[in-house]
C-alpha positions in Angstrom: 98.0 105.2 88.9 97.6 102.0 86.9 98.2 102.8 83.1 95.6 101.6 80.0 96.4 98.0 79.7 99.0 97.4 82.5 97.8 94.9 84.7 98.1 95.7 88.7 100.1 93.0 90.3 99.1 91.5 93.3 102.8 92.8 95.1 101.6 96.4 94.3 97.8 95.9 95.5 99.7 94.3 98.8 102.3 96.9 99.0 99.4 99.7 98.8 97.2 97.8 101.2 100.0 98.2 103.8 101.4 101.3 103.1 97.5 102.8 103.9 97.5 100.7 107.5 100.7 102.0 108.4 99.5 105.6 107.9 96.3 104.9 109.1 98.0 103.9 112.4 99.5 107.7 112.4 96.2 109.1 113.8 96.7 110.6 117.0 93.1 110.1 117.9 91.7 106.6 118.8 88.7 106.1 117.0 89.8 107.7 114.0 92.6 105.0 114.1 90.5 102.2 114.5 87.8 103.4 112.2 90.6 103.9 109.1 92.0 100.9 109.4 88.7 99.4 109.7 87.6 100.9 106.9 90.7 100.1 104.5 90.6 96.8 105.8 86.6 95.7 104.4 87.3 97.6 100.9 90.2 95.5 100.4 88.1 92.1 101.3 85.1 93.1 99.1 87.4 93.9 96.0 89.4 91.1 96.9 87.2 88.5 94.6 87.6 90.7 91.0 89.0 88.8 88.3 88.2 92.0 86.0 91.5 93.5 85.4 89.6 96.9 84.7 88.0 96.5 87.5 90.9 96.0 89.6 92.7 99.0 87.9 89.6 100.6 88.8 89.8 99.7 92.4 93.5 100.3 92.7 93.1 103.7 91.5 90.4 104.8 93.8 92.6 102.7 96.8 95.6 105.6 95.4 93.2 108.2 95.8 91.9 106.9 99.4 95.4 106.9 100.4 96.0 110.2 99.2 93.1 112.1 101.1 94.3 109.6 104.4 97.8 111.2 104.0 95.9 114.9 104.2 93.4 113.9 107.2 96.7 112.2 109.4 98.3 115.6 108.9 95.6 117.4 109.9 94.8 115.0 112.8 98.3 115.5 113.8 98.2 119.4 114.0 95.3 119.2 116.5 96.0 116.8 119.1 94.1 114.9 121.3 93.4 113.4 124.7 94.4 110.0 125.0 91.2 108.1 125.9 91.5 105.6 128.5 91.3 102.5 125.8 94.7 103.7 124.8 96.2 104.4 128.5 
């Protein structure tokens, strides 16, 4: 989480940005897959024009939290698996 007055750098907002893609790509399920990385992908291009700095500690914050509740619903998509549809065959 980004501190009072500590600036996120752009290497952290990149290194979160694909640390949530590669997890995202742990869903078992296909649309799930496609719809998380879909999802993280369009919140990262609409915050990507704040020149705010609380507003991009804001941002980074809630992209933490995002990533924390992904990390929950992969493990849980992982305990009940799926049928491979035939877009992924």
């Amino acid at each position: 989480m980004a501190s009072v007055g500590v600036t996120v750098t752009r290497t952290q907002v990149l290194s979160l940005y694909r640390t949530m893609l590669r997890e995202a790509r742990q869903f078992t399920s296909f649309n799930y897959r496609s719809y998380a990385v879909r999802k993280i992908r369009d919140s990262f291009r609409a915050n990507r024009s704040l020149d705010d700095v609380t507003a991009i500690n804001v941002a980074y914050d809630e992209a933490i939290t995002s990533l924390e509740l992904l990390r929950r619903q992969v493990a849980i998509n992982k305990l009940y698996g799926s049928v491979k549809q035939i877009v992924e065959q």
